[in-house]
N, C-alpha and C positions, 0 to 999 in steps of 0.2 A: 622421152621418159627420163633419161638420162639427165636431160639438160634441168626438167621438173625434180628431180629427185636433190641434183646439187643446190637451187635456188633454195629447197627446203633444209636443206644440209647450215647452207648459208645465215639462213633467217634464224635457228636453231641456234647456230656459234653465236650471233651477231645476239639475239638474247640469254644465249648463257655468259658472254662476256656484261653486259648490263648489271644481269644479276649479282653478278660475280664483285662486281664493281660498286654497286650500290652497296653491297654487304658489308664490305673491305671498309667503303669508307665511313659508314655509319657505325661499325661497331671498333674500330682505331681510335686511341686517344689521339694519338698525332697522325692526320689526313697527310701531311704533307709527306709522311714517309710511305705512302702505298703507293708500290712501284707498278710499271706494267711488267715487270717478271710478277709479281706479286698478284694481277688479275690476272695473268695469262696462265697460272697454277693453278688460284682456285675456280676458272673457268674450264680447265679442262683444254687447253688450246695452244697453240705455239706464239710464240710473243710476235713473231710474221704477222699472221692474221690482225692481231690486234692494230699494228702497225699498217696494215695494206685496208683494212675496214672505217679504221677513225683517223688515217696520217699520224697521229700526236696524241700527246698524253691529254692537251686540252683539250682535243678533239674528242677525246672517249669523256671526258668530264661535262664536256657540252652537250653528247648525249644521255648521260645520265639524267644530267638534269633537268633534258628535254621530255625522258620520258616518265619523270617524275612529275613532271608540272603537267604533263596530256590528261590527266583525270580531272585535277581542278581546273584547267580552262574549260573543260567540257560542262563542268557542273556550276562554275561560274558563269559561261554562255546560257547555260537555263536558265539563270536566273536571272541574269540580266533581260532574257526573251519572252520571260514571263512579265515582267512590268510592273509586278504588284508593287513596289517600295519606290519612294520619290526619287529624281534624279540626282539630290544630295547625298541621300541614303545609299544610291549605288554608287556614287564617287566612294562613298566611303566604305563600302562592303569590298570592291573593288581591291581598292588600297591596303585594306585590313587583309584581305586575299592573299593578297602578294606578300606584304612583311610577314603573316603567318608561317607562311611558306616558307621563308628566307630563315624564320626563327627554328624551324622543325628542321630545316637541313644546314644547320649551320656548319659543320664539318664539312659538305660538301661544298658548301659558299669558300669556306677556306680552303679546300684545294683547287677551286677555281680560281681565286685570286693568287695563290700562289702561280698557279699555270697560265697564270698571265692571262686572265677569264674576267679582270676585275673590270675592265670598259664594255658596262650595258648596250651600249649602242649595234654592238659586234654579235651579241648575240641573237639566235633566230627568233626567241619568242617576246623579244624588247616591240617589237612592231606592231606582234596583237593585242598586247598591255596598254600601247599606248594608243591607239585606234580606238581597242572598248572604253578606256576612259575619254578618251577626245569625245566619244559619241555621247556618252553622257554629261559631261559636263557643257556640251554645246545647248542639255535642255536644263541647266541651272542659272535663274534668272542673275543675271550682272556678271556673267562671267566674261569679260571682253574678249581674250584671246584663246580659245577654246583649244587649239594645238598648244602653243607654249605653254601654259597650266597643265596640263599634261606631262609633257616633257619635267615641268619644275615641279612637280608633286612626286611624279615617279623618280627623281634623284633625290627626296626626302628619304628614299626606303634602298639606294644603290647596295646592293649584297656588300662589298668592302663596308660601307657604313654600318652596315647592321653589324658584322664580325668586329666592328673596330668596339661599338657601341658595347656589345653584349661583351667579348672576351677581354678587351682591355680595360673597357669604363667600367666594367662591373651593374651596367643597366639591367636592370630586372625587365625579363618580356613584357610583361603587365604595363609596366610603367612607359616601357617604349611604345607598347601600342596604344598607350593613353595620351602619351605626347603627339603620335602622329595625329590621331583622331582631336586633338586642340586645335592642330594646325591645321587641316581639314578644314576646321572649321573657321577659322581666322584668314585662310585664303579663300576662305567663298564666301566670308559672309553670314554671322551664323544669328542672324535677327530674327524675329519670330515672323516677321512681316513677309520674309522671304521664306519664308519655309510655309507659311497658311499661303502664297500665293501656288506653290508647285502644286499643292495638294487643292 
């Protein structure tokens, strides 16, 4: 009972630190100044735990943002499972998924690249991004290399790029997601021929 009772004790810190953390860094103008004394006060916790739960400041940022992204892979996986839209169309629901994403938590994209978060590769959910779009673009006619397209469509959207895009270039999200969804379509091809053949 003991040992159930700490596991829940645990599970408890380990989401009131999340909370705490998400808060912190969505409602700060500067992300880069939320300390872990900082989440470890408004979670309610000793700056230890934070430390012995995530190693590192990256490592609580990595799961923020893991458990922010759990709802829309889940709701992205539906709809991908569901099948109704062509396999252009989900490259690019896809895609538009992700930069959305990236646009809505841009403070947290910036304290991850500050905390040294900015190589996609290193993170856990870079694998299942580029798997569901591997699987789809393997059913869009003429696509030759179905991993590598992948890989180079998902660095069109890498979190440092979208921070550099939005807060330094002054890019309007609208506009950025209308550049990505051009090039969408300029790397697969955007002929009618090919699009009445999917359907």
């Amino acid at each position: 009972m003991a040992q159930r009772t700490e596991r829940a004790d645990a599970l408890r810190n380990r989401e009131s630190v999340l909370a705490a953390a998400d808060a912190l860094f969505a409602d700060s103008s500067s992300p880069h100044s939320v300390s872990m004394d900082d989440i470890a006060a408004a979670a309610g916790v000793g700056k230890g735990t934070l430390f012995r739960r995530f190693g590192d400041r990256a490592g609580l940022i990595g799961a923020v943002i893991a458990a922010r992204l759990e709802p829309l892979q889940q709701a992205v996986q539906e709809a991908q499972d569901v099948g109704r839209s062509s396999p252009r169309q989900r490259v690019r629901d896809l895609l538009d998924a992700s930069l959305r994403f990236k646009i809505e938590n841009l403070q947290l994209m910036s304290a991850a690249e500050d905390a040294g978060l900015s190589n996609p590769y290193q993170a856990a959910h870079y694998g299942w991004w580029h798997e569901t779009l591997r699987v789809a673009l393997d059913q869009v006619p003429g696509v030759h290399d179905a991993e590598f397209t992948a890989h180079a469509l998902l660095a069109a959207i890498r979190a440092d790029l979208v921070v550099h895009l939005i807060n330094d270039q002054k890019t309007a999200p609208e506009c950025l997601r209308a550049s990505l969804a051009a090039y969408i379509d300029k790397v697969l091809g955007n002929s009618s021929d090919a699009t009445q053949h999917e359907q």
